[in-house]
C-alpha positions in Angstrom: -5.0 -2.1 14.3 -6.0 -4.6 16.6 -10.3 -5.5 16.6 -9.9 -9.1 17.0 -13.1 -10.3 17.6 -14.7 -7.7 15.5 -12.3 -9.4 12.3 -12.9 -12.9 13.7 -16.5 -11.7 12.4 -15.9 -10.8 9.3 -13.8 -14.0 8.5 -16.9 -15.8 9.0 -19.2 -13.5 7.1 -16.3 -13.9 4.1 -16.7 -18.0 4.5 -20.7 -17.4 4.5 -20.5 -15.3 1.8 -18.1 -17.9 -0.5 -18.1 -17.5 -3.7 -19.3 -14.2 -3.8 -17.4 -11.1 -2.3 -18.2 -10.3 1.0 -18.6 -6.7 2.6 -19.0 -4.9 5.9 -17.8 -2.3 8.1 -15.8 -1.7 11.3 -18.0 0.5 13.7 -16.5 1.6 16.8 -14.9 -2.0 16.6 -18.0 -4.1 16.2 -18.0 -5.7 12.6 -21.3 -4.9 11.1 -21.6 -7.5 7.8 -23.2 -5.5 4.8 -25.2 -6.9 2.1 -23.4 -6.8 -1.7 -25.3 -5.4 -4.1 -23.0 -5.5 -6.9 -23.9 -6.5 -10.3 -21.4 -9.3 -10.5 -20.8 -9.9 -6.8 -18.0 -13.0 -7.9 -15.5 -10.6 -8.6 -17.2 -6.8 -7.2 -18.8 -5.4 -4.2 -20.9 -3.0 -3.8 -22.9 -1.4 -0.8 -25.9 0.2 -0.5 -25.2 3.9 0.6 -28.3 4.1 3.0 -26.8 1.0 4.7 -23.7 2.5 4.9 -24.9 5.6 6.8 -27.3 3.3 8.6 -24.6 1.7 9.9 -21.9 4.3 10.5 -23.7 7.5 11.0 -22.7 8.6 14.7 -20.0 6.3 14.9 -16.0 6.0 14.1 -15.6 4.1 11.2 -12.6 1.8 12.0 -12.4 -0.1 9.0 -14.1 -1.2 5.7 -14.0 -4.8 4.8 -14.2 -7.4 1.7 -13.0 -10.2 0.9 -11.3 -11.3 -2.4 -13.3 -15.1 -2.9 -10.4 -17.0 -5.0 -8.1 -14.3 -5.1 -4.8 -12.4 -3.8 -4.9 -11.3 -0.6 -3.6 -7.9 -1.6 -5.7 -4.5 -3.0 -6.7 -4.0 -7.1 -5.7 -0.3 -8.4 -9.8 -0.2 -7.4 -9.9 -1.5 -4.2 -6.7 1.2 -3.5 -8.8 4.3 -5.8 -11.8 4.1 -3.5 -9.5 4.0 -0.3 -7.8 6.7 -0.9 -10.8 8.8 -1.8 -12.8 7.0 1.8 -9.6 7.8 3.3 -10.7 5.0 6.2 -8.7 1.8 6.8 -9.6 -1.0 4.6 -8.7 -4.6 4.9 -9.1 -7.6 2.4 -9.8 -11.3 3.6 -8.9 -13.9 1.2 -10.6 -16.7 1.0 -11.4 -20.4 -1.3 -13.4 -23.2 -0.4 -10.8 -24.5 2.2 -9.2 -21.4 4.0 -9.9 -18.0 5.4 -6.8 -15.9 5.3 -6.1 -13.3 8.2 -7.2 -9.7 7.1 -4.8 -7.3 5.0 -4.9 -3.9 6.5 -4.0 -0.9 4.5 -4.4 3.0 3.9 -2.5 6.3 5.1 -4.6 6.8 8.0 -2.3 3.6 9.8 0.9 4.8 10.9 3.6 3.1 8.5 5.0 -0.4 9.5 8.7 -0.5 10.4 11.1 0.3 7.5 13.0 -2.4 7.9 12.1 -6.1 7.5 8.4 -5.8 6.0 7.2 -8.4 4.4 6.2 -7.9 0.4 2.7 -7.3 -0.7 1.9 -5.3 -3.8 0.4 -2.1 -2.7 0.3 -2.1 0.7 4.2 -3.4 1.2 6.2 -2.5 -2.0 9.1 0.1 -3.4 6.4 2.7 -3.6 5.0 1.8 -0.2 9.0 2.0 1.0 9.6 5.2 -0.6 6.9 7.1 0.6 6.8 6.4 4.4 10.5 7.3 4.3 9.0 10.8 3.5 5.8 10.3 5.6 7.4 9.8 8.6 10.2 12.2 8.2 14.2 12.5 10.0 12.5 12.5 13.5 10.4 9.4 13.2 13.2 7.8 11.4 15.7 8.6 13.9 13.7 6.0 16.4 14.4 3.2 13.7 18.2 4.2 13.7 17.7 5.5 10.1 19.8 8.1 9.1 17.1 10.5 7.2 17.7 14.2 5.7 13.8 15.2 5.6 11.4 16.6 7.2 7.9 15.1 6.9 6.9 15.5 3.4 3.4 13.3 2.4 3.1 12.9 -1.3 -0.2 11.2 -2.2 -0.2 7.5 -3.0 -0.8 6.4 -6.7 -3.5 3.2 -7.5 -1.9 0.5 -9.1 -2.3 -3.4 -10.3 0.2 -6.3 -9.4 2.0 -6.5 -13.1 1.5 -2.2 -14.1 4.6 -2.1 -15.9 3.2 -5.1 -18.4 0.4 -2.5 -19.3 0.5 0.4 -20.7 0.7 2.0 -17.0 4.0 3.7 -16.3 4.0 4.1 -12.5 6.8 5.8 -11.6 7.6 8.2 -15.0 4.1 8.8 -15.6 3.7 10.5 -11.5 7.1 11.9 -9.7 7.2 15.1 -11.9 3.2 15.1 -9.9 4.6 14.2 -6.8 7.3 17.2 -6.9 10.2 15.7 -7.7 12.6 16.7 -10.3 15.6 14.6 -12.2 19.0 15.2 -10.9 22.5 13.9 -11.7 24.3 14.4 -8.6 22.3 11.9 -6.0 22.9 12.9 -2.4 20.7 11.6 0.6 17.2 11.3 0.7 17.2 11.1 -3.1 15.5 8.3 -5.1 16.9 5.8 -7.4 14.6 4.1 -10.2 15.5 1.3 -12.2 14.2 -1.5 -14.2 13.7 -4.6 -12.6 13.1 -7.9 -15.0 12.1 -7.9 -18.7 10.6 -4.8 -19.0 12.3 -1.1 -20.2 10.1 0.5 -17.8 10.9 1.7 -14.4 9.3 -0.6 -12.3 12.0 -0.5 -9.0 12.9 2.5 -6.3 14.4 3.0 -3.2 15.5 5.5 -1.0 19.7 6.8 -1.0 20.4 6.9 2.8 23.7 8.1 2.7 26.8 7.6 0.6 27.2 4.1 1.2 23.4 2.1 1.7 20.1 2.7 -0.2 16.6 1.2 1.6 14.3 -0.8 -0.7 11.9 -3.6 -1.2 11.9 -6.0 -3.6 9.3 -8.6 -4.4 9.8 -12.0 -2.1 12.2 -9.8 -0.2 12.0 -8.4 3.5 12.3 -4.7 3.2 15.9 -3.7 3.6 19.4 -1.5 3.7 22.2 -2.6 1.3 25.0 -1.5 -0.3 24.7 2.0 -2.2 27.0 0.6 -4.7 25.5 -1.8 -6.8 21.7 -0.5 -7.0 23.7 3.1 -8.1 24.7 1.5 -11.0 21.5 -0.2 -11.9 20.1 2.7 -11.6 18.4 4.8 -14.9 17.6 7.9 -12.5 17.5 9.8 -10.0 14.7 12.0 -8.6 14.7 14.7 -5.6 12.2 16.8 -4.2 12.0 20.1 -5.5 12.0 21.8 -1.4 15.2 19.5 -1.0 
């Protein structure tokens, strides 16, 4: 997504807006600032619904924006909730009294970054993330990033979640794949997924993707996305999960 001067606008709006959360809208990539009505506007936003329309009714919605004042520059299990149910593009500026950070872009309607080498961000860039464009994109689209893939396109839908979940009583991955239309199995083969516990914590809080019989994709936290040995993250791991059609 590339509306550079239209995200150059909303940068400034964030640092206008400082401390409170800024909000706005791209509209047929002009960045139209909205004002927050949100009780607490510190740590929320809210927008007016007639603005909204006001300002996007006839138009292609390109992106919504806010900014996080003071905080990570990736989504809440909020922020990613009412994306998924907008189903637009949103992107989060983060921003303190010295620095504007560059815009974080998310949501499915963006075609998938390349599997290999992404950068971590929670929610946007992470195991989950990983997993599921391997099955979003599918053998075809795979094939172009000489990645050896059994699938077809199969889209399962994303799941809202908080940096720390598995400190919580949130249990991301047990609590979903049975949703998602997976089922446990004891033989892995390709295109299967792996789940293990990563850190101090019982939980399954780490996935990835079996490629073939000797590399697994995955994405770890500080880590660029990547391929490694099947070996090693096969014994780590607590379970395996296919798709039912598979």
């Amino acid at each position: 997504m590339t509306y550079g001067d239209a995200f150059e606008a909303a940068k400034q709006h964030a640092r206008e807006q400082f401390p409170k959360e800024s909000c706005g809208v791209i509209v047929d990539g002009v960045y139209v600032a909205l004002e927050n009505i949100a009780p607490d506007p510190l740590t929320h936003f809210e927008v007016n619904p007639a603005a909204y329309l006001k300002a996007t009714t006839g138009k292609t919605v390109n992106c919504l924006v806010h900014s996080h004042p003071d905080g990570p520059f990736f989504p809440s299990a909020l922020d990613m909730q009412t994306q998924i149910a907008m189903n637009v593009p949103w992107a989060i500026i983060a921003v303190d009294e010295d620095r504007v950070g560059e815009p974080v872009v998310w949501g499915d309607p963006l075609p998938p970054a390349p599997i290999i080498g992404r950068e971590f961000m929670h929610g946007v860039h992470d195991c989950l993330s990983l997993i599921r464009d391997h099955f979003r994109l599918g053998r075809d689209e795979l094939a172009k990033q000489d990645i050896a893939w059994p699938h077809d396109p199969i889209p399962f839908a994303d799941c809202p979640r908080d940096d720390g979940w598995w400190e919580t009583d949130k249990n991301l991955y047990s609590d979903n794949f049975e949703k998602w239309g997976f089922r446990v199995v004891s033989d892995p083969q390709p295109g299967d997924i792996f789940l293990c516990s990563v850190g101090r914590t019982p939980k399954l809080n780490h996935g990835g993707v079996l490629l073939n019989n000797s590399l697994i994709c995955h994405h770890l936290p500080m880590r660029l996305s990547r391929r490694e040995p099947a070996g090693l993250w096969g014994r780590q791991a607590k379970l395996w999960i296919r798709y039912h059609a598979a």
